[in-house]
PLY file of the C-alpha trace (Angstrom):
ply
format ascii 1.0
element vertex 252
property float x
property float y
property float z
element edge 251
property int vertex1
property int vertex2
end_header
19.23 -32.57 16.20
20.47 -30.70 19.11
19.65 -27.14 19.78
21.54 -24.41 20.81
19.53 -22.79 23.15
16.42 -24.66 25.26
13.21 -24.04 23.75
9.84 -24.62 25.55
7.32 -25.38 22.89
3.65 -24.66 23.99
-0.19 -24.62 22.96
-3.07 -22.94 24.80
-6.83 -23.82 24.49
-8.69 -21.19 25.79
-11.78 -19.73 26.45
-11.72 -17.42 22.72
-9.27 -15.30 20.59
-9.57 -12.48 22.32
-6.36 -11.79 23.85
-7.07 -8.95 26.47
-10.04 -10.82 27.40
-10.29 -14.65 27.18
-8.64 -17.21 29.09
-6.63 -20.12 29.08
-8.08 -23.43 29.85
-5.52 -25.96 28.78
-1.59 -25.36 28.53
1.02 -27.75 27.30
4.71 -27.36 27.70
7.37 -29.12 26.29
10.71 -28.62 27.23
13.42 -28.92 24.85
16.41 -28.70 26.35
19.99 -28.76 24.32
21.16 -32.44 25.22
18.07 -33.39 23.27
15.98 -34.46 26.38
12.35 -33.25 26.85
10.56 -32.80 29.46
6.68 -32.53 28.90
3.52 -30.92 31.48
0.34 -30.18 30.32
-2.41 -28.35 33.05
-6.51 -28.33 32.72
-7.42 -24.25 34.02
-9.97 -23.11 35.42
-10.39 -19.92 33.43
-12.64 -18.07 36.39
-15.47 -17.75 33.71
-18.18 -19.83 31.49
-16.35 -21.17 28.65
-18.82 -20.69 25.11
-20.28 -24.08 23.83
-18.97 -22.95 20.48
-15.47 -23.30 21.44
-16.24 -26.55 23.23
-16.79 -27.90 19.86
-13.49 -26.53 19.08
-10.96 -27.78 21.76
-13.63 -30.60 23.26
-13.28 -28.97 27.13
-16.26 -27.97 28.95
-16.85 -26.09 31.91
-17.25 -29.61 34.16
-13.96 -30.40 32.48
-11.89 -27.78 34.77
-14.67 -27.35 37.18
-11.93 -28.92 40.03
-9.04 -27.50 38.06
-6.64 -24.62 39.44
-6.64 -21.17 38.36
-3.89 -19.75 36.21
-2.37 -18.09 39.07
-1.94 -21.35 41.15
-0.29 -23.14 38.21
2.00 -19.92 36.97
4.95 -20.49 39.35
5.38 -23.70 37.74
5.31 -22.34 34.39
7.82 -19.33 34.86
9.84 -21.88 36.46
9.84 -24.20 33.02
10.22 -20.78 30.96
12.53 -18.89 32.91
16.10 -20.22 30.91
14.16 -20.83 27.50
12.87 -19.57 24.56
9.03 -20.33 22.68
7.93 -21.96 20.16
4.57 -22.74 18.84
2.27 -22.83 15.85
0.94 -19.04 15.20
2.44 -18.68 18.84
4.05 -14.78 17.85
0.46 -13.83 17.51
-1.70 -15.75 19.75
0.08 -18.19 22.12
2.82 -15.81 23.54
0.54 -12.68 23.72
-2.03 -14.25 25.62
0.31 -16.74 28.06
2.03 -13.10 28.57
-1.28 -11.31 29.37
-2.03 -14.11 31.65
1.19 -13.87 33.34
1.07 -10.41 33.87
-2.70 -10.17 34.72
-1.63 -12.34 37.64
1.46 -10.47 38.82
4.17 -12.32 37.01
6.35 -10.41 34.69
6.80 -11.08 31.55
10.08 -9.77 29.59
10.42 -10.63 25.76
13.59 -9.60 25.85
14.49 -13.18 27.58
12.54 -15.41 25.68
13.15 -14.91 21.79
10.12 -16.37 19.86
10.02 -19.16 16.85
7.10 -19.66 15.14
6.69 -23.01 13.13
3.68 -21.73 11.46
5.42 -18.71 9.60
8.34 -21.02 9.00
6.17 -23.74 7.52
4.32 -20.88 5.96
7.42 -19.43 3.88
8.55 -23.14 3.34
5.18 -25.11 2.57
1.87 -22.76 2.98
-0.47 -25.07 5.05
-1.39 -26.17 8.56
-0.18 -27.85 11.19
-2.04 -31.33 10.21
-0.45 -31.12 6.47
3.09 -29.85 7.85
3.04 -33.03 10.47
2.57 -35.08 7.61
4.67 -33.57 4.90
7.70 -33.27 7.51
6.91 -36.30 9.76
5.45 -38.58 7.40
2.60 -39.22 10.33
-1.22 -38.31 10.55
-1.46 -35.65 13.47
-4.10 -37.66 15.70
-6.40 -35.75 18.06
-5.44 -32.58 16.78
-6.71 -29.49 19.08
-5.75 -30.91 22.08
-2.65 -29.25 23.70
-0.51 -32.31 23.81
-1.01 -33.15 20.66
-0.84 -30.43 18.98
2.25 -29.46 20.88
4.13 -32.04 20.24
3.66 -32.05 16.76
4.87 -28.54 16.58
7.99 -29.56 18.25
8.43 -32.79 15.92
7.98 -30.39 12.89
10.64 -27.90 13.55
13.07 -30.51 13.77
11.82 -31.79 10.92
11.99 -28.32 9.29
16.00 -27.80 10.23
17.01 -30.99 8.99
15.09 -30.51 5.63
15.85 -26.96 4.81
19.57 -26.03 4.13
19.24 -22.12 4.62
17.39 -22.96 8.01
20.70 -22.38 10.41
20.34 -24.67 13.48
20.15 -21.61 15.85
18.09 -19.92 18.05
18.38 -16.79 17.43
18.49 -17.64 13.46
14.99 -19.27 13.53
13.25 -16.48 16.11
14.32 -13.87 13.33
13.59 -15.85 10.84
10.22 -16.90 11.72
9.29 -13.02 12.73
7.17 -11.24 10.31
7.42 -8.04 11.44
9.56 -6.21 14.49
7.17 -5.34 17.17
7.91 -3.53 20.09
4.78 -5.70 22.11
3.33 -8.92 21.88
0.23 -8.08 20.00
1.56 -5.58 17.30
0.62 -2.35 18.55
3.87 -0.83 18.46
6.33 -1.25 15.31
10.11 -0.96 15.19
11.45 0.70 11.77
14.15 0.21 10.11
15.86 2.75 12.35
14.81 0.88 15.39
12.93 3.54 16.85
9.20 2.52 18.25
6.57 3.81 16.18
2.64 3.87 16.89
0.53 0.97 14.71
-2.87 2.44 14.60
-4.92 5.15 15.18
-4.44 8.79 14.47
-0.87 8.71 15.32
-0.07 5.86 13.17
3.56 5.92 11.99
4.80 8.15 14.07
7.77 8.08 16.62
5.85 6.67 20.44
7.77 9.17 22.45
7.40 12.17 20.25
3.57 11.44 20.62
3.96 11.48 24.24
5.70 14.59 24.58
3.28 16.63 22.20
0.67 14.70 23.64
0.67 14.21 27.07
-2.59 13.34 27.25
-2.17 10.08 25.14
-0.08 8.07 27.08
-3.32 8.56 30.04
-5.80 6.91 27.10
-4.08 4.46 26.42
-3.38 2.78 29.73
-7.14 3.21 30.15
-7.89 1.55 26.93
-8.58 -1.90 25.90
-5.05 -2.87 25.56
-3.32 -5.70 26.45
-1.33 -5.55 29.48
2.03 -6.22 28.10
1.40 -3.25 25.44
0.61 -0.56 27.82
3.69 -1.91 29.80
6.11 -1.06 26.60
4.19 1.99 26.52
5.36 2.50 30.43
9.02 1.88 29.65
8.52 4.31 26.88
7.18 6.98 28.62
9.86 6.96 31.75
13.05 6.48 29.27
11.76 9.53 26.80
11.05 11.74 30.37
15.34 12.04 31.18
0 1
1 2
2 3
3 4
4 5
5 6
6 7
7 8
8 9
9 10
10 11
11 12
12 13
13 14
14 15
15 16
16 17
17 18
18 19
19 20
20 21
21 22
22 23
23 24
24 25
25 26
26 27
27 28
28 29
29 30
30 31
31 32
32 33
33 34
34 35
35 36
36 37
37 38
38 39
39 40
40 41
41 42
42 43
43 44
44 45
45 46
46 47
47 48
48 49
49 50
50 51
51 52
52 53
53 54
54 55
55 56
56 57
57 58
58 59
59 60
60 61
61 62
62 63
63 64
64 65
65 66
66 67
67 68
68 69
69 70
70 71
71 72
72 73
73 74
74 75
75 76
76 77
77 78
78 79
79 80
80 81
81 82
82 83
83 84
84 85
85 86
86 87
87 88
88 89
89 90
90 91
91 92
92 93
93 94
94 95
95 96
96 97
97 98
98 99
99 100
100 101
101 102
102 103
103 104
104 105
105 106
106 107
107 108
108 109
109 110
110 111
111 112
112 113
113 114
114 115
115 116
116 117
117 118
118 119
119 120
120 121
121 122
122 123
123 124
124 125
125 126
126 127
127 128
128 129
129 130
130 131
131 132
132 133
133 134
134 135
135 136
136 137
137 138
138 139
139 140
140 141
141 142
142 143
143 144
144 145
145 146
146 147
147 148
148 149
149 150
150 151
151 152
152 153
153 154
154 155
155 156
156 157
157 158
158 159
159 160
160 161
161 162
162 163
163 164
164 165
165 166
166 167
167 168
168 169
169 170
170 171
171 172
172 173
173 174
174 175
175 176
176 177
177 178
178 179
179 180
180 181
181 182
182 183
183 184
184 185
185 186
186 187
187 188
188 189
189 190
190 191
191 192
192 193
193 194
194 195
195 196
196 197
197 198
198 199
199 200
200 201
201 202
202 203
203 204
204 205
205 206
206 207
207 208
208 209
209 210
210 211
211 212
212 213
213 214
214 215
215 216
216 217
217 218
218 219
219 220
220 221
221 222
222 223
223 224
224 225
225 226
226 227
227 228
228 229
229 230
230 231
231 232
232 233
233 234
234 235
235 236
236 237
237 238
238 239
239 240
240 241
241 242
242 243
243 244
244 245
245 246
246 247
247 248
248 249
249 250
250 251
């Protein structure tokens, strides 16, 4: 199964779920490209802080396990460079993955532009097709027992094996890009994390707070004041730069 675009499947392990705050301390990438070759890299992080014993038990990596590792920012040319001509994929990757390899990215002073990577998410596909996780949807698809799951590789792999899986199985499933990021979208966002919503219309609306549901730059012109908060806030970095673009289009 070829595919029409390449697609860099990827899973993080990292320090937590929060996205503004934690850290990644375990990326693997695996390049799909469209002559059906692969090309696969996985990196141990130092995440620059302790890593909680509760989420050892999770992943299995300890703070002596990426003691000698390199920092994020040492190891991001390499990733942009895998990225750059590719789209993502991952399990729950539209909510987790991407937003936090993005916040990463741009914490570190690499730009990040969803506009040039269109995301597929196996999870909501699987969930639409056959609600379960990514153990039961290896072996429903594959036919295989997903072995050491929660480690990147692994895990990453599987995700990859499943989608192809998914596209042979599934008719309606168009073998396309562009098909399976829209399809596998639950909701148009304007940002990563969900803050700002795209209606019907397409115009960027707010997705909490008191100005929920309405119209971004309308809020910033009868609100000047707003746009100042919120780049102060505890936002991720990739929402207060949609916020940015907002602000400077909606000021000609």
């Amino acid at each position: 199964m070829k595919i029409t675009k390449n697609i860099c499947f990827f899973d993080l392990e990292t320090t937590g779920i929060n996205i503004a705050k934690d850290r990644i301390v375990e990326i693997c990438i695996v390049k799909a490209f469209t002559d059906g070759t692969t090309e696969t890299k996985t990196w141990k992080v130092n995440p620059g802080m302790p890593i909680p014993p509760e989420t050892t038990l999770i992943h299995g990596i300890s703070d002596e396990d990426v003691a000698d590792a390199p920092s994020f920012k040492e190891i991001a040319p390499q990733i942009m460079g895998m990225i750059k001509d590719s789209d993502l994929a991952g399990f729950n990757s539209n909510r987790f993955d991407i937003p936090l390899l993005a916040e990463e990215l741009l914490r570190n002073g690499f730009d990040f532009d969803l506009g040039k990577h269109r995301p597929i998410d196996v999870q909501v596909i699987f969930h639409k097709m056959e609600p379960r996780n990514l153990s039961a949807a290896y072996k429903h698809y594959c036919g295989k027992e997903l072995v050491d799951a929660h480690s990147a590789e692994a895990d990453t792999m599987a995700t990859y094996e499943v989608l192809m899986a998914q596209i042979e199985k599934y008719d309606e499933l168009e073998n396309d890009n562009k098909f399976l990021s829209e399809f596998s979208s639950q909701r148009k966002t304007a940002d990563l994390a969900g803050f700002i919503l795209i209606d019907e219309q397409g115009d960027e609306n707010i997705g909490f707070g008191k100005y929920k549901g309405q119209n971004v730059a309308e809020v910033f012109r009868k609100d000047p004041g707003y746009y100042n908060w919120l780049q102060n806030a505890d936002f991720p970095l990739y929402t207060k730069k949609v916020f940015t673009r907002i602000k400077l289009s909606s000021s000609f």
